[in-house]
C-alpha positions in Angstrom: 0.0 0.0 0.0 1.2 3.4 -0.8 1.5 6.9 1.2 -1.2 8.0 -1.1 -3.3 5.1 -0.7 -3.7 4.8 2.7 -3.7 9.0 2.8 -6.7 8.3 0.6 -8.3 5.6 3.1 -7.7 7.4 6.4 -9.2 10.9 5.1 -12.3 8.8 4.5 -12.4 6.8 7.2 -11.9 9.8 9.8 -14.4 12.2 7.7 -17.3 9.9 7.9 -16.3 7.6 11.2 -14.2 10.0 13.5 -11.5 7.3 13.5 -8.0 8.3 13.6 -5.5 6.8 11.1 -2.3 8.5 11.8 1.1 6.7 9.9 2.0 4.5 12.3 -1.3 2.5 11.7 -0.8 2.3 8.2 0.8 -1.5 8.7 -2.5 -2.4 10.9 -4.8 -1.2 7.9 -2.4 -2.7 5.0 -2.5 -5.7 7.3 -6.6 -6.0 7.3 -7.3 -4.9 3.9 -4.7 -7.6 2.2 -7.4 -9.9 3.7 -10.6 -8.4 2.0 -8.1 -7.9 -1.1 -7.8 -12.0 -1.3 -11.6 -12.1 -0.4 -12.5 -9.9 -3.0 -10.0 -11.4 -6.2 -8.9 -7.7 -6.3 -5.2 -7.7 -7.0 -4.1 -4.2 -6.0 -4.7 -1.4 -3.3 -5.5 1.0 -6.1 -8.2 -1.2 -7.9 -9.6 -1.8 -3.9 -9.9 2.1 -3.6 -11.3 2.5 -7.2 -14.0 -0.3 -6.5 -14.9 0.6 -2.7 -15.2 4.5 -3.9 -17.9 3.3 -6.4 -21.3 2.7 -6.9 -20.8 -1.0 -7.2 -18.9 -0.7 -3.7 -21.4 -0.2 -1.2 -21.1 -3.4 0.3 -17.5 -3.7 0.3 -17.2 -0.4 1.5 -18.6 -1.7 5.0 -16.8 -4.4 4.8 -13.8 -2.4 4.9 -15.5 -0.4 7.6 -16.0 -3.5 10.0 -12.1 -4.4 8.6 -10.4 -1.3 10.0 -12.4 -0.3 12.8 -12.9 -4.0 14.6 -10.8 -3.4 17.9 -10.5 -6.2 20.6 -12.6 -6.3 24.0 -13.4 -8.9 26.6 -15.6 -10.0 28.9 -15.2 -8.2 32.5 -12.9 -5.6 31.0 -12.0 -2.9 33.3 -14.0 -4.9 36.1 -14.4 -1.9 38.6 -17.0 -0.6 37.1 -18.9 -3.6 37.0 -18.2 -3.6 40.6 -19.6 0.1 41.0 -22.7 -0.9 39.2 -23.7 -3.9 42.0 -22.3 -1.9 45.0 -23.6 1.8 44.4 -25.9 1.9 41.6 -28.0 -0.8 41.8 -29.2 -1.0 45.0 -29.6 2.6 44.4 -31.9 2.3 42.0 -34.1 -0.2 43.2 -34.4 1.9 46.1 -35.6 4.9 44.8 -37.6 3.4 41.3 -39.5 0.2 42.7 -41.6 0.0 39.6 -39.7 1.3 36.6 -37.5 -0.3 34.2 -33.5 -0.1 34.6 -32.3 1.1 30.8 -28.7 0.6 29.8 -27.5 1.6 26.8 -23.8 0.1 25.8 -23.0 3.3 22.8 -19.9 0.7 21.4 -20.8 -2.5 22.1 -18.7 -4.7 19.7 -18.9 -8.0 19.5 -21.3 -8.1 22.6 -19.2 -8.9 25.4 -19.6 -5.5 27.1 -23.3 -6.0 27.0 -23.2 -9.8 28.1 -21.2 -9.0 31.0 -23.7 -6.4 31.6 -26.4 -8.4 31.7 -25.2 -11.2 33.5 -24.4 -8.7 36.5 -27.7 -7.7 36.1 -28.7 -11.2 36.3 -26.6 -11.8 39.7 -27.8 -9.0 41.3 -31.5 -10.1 40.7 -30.4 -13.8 42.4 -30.0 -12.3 45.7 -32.9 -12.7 47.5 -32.1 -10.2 50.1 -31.9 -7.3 47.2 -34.9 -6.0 45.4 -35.1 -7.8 42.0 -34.9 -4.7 38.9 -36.9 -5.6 35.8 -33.9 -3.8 32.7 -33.1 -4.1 29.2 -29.7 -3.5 27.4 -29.5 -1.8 24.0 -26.2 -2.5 22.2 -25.1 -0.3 19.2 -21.7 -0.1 17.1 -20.4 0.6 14.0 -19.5 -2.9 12.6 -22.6 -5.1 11.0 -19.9 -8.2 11.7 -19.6 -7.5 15.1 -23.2 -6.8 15.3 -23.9 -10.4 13.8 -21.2 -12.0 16.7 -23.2 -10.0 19.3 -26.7 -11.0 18.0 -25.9 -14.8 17.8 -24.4 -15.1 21.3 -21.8 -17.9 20.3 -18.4 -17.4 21.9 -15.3 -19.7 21.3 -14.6 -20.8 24.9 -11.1 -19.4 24.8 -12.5 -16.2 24.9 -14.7 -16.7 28.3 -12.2 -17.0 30.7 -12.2 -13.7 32.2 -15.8 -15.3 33.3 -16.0 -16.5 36.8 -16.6 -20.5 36.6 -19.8 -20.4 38.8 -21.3 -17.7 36.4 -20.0 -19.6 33.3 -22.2 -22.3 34.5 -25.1 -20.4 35.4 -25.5 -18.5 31.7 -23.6 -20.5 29.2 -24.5 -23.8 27.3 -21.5 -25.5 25.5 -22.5 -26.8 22.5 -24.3 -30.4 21.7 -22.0 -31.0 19.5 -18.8 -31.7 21.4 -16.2 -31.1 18.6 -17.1 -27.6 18.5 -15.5 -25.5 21.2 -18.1 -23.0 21.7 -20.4 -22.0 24.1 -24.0 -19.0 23.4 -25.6 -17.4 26.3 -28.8 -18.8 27.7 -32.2 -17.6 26.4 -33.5 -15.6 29.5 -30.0 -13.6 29.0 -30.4 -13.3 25.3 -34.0 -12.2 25.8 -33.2 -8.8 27.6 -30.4 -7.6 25.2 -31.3 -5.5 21.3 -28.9 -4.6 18.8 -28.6 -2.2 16.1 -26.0 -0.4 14.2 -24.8 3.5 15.1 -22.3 5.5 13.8 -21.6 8.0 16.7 -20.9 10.7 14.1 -24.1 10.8 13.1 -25.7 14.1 13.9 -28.7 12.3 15.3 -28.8 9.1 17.2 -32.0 7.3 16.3 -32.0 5.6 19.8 -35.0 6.3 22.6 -33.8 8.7 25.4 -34.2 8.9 28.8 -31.4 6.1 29.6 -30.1 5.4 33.3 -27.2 4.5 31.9 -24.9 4.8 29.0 -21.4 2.7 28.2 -19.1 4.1 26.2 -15.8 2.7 26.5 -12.7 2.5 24.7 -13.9 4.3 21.5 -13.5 8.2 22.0 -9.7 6.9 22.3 -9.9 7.5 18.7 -11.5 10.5 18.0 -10.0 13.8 18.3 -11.0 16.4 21.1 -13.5 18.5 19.4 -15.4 14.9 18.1 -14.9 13.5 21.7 -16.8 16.3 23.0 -19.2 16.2 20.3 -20.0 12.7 20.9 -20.3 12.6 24.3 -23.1 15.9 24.3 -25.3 13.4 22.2 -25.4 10.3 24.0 -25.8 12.7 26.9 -29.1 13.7 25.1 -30.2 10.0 25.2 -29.2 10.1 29.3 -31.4 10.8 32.2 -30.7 13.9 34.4 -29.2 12.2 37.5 -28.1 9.2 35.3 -24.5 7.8 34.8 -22.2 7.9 32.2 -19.0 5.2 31.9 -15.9 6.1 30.1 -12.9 3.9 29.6 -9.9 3.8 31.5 -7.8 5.7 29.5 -10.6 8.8 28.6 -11.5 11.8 30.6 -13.8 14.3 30.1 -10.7 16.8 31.0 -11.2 20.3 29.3 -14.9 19.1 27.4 -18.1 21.3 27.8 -20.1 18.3 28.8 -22.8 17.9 31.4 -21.3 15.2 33.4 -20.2 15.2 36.6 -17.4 12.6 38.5 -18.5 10.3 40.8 -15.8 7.8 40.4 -12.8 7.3 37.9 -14.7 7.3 34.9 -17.6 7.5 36.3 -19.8 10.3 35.9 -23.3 11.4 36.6 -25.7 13.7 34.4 -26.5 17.1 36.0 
């Protein structure tokens, strides 16, 4: 891939997804797109570009979407706030709303194991008989239809549970019948409270429902500048409840950003 090439794919890439592509990814993108290359029988970068950039392209186009922007996330990750969420906010809630519905919106949600580990927290907190049970539903949106697909289907390679605890493994996931596949998909009951669809957070509207309790998003905004950060996190605040929480990754802030969040915990922060 040439300097030109992949100046041509980055422009596009961070003018209609917010994703930074500075130089030193310009390996990891070569890397990716040599595989939709052999997928597609095209036999050069530039004849890629030419096609994608056409009308015939559409549907390669988001394939090379899903291609560069696929980044990797795990069950459990950056377990703290998972903690927060069954110590604080949780008994919190079914404190003060005895009758309404707990909505959780996860704004990047991948593959689905942010919204699985979600919902199986949800799930544990509702088996303790000595807490009020909370009736929720999850929405997960991203930008990848593929990941979208993973998320929607449930079915996980069991090498890539282990950051589950064993006696929640066994309470929501069934192995497969078939004993040659190494796989496991999560129980119905936990299937049944989570949606997906697909969102681009540049979008200038979000066609989600509002009046969330609380929004996830993690590990994205990493790649957007600070003006789009900013931008981003204003909408899905629009989607938030006042008094509602808002969970950033580890590695974000909201440092310097005229948002209307304030922090409760390390990235954790609450609408005002």
């Amino acid at each position: 891939m040439s300097q030109e090439e992949f100046r041509q794919i980055s422009e596009f890439i961070t003018t209609h997804y917010g994703i930074k592509l500075p130089d030193f990814k310009k390996t990891m993108v070569e890397g990716r797109l040599q595989k939709r290359l052999r997928k597609t029988a095209i036999k050069s970068f530039s004849e890629y570009i030419d096609f994608v950039f056409s009308k015939k392209g559409t549907e390669e186009m988001l394939e090379m979407i899903d291609a560069i922007s696929t980044n990797k996330t795990d069950f459990f990750r950056e377990s703290t706030h998972f903690d927060f969420l069954t110590n604080t906010l949780l008994p919190q809630f079914a404190e003060e709303n005895v009758r309404e519905k707990l909505k959780i919106w996860s704004a990047a949600a991948s593959s689905g194991e942010e919204i699985y580990t979600i919902a199986m927290v949800m799930e544990e907190y509702n088996a303790d008989v000595s807490k009020s049970s909370i009736n929720y539903s999850i929405l997960g949106t991203d930008i990848s239809i593929e990941k979208l697909k993973t998320a929607i289907a449930a079915i996980y390679p069991e090498d890539r549970i282990k950051d589950i605890p064993i006696f929640i493994r066994d309470k929501y996931l069934m192995k497969s019948k078939d004993a040659t596949k190494k796989v496991v998909r999560f129980i119905p009951s936990i299937r049944s409270k989570v949606q997906f669809k697909r969102l681009n957070l540049m979008e200038n509207n979000y066609s989600v429902d509002g009046d969330y309790d609380i929004v996830f998003c993690r590990n994205v905004l990493i790649y957007f500048d600070k003006e789009l950060q900013e931008r981003v996190i204003n909408r899905l605040c629009e989607k938030l409840k006042t008094g509602g929480y808002f969970f950033l990754g580890h590695s974000e802030s909201i440092i310097g950003k005229k948002v209307p969040l304030r922090q409760v915990e390390p990235t954790v922060y609450q609408k005002i």
